[in-house]
KETORSE-812464 format. One record per residue (C-alpha): residue number from 1; x, y, z. Coordinates in steps of 0.25 Angstrom, whole numbers, plus 5000, padded with zeros to 4 digits. Layout:
BEGIN
@n = NUM x = X y = Y z = Z
...
This chain:
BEGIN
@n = 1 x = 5244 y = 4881 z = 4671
@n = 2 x = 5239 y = 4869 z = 4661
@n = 3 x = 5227 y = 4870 z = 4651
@n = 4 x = 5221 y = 4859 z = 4648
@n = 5 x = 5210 y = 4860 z = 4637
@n = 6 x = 5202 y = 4848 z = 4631
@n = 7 x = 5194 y = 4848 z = 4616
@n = 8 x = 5181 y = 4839 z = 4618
@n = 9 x = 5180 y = 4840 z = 4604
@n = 10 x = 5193 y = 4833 z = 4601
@n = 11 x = 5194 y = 4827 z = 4615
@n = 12 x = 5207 y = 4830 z = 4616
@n = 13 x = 5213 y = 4840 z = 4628
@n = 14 x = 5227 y = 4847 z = 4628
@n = 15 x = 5236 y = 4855 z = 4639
@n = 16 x = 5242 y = 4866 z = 4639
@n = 17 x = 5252 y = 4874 z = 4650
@n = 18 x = 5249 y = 4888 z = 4649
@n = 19 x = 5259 y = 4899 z = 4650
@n = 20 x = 5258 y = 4911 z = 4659
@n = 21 x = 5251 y = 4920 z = 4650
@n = 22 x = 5242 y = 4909 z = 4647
@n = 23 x = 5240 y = 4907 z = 4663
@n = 24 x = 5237 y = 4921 z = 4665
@n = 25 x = 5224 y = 4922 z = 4655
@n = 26 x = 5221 y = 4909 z = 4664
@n = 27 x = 5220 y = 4915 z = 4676
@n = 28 x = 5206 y = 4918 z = 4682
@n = 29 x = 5199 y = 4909 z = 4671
@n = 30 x = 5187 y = 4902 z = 4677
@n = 31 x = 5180 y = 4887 z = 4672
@n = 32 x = 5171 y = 4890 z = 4660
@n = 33 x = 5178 y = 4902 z = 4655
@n = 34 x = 5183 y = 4900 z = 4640
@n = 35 x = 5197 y = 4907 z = 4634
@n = 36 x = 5203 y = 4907 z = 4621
@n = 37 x = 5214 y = 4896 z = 4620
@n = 38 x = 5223 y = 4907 z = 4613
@n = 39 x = 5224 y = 4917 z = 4626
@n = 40 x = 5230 y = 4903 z = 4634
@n = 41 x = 5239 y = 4896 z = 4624
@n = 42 x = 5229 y = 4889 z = 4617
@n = 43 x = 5223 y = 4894 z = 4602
@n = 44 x = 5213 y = 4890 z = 4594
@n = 45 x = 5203 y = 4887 z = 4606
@n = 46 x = 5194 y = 4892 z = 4616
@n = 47 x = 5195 y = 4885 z = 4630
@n = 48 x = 5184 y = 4884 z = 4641
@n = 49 x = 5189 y = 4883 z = 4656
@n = 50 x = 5184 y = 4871 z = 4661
@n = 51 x = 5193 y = 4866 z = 4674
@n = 52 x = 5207 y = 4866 z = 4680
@n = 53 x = 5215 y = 4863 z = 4692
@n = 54 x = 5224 y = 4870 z = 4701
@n = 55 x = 5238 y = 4867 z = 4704
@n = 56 x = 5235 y = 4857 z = 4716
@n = 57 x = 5225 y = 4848 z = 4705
@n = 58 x = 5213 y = 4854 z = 4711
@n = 59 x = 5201 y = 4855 z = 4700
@n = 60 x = 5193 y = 4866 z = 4696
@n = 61 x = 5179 y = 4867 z = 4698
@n = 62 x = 5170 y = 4878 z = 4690
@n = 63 x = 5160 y = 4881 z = 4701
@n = 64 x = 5170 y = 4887 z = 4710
@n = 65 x = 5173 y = 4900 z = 4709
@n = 66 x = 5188 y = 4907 z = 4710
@n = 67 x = 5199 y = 4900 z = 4711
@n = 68 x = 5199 y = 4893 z = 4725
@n = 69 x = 5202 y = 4880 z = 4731
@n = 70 x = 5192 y = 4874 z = 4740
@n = 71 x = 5187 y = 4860 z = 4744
@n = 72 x = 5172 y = 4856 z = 4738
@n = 73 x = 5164 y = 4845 z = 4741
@n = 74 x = 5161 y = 4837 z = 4728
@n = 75 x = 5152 y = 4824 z = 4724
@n = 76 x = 5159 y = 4813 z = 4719
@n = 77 x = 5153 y = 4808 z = 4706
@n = 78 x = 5163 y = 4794 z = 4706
@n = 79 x = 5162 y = 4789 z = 4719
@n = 80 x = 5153 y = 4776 z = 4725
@n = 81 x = 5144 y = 4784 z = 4737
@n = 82 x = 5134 y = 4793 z = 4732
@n = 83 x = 5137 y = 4807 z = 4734
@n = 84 x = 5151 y = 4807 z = 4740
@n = 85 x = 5156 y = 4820 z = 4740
@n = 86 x = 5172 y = 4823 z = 4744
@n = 87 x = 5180 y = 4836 z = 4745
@n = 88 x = 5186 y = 4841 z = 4732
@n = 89 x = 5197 y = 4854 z = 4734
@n = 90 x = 5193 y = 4862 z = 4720
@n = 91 x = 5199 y = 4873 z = 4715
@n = 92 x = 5189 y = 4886 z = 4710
@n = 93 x = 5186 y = 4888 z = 4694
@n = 94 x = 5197 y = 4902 z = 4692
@n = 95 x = 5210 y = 4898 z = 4685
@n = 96 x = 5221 y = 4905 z = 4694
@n = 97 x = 5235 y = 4903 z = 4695
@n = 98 x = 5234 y = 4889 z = 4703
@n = 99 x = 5228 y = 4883 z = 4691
@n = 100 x = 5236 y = 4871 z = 4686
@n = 101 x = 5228 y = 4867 z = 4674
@n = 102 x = 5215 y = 4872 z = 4667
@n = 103 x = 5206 y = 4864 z = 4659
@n = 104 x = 5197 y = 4871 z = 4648
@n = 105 x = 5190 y = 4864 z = 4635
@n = 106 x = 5190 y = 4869 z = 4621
@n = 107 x = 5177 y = 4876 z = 4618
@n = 108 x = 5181 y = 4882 z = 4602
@n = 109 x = 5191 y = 4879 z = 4595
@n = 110 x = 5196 y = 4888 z = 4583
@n = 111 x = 5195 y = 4903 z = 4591
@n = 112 x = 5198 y = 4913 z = 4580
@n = 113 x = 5213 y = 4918 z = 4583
@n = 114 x = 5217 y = 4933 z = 4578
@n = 115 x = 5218 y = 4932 z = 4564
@n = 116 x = 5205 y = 4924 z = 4563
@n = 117 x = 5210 y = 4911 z = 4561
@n = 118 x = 5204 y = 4898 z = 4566
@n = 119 x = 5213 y = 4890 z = 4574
């Protein structure tokens, strides 16, 4: 499993393969929930869950709950007739085993470790 995690305040994003221990803490995290970087390989920040997809490419939407695959009908914002809607297999907004990448977004940087130092 990948962790993808972007700064917006230095614009810059950065991946990271997480381990099994890492994978574990992951497991049954939803979008919007927010972790220490610390717990998942990653001091110094504090992450919020914003996306993913699963191992066949299939994105993640937040207003879906568990972690199942189904088939929604979604507007097209891009496209020349007005209102066109297509079919769009999506995957639910719970991070299980499947799960090939997460993306997440820095929302502190500098979290307090133990010895109450600023990283």
């Amino acid at each position: 499993m990948k962790l993808v995690y972007s700064d917006r305040k230095g614009g810059t994003s950065k991946q990271v393969e997480l381990d099994e221990s890492a994978k574990a803490m992951m497991i049954n995290r939803k979008i919007g929930e927010t972790l220490e970087g610390s717990t998942i390989g990653v001091p110094g920040v504090k992450l919020k869950i914003t996306g993913g997809s699963d191992s066949s490419g299939f994105p993640m939407v937040g207003n879906i709950e568990g972690s199942r695959k189904l088939s929604m009908l979604k507007t097209l914002k891009n496209s020349g007739s007005k209102g066109e809607k297509r079919r769009q297999t999506v995957v639910g907004n719970t991070i299980n085993a499947n799960t090939a990448q997460v993306s997440a977004v820095v929302v502190e940087e500098g979290v307090e470790t133990e010895e109450g130092k600023k990283e």
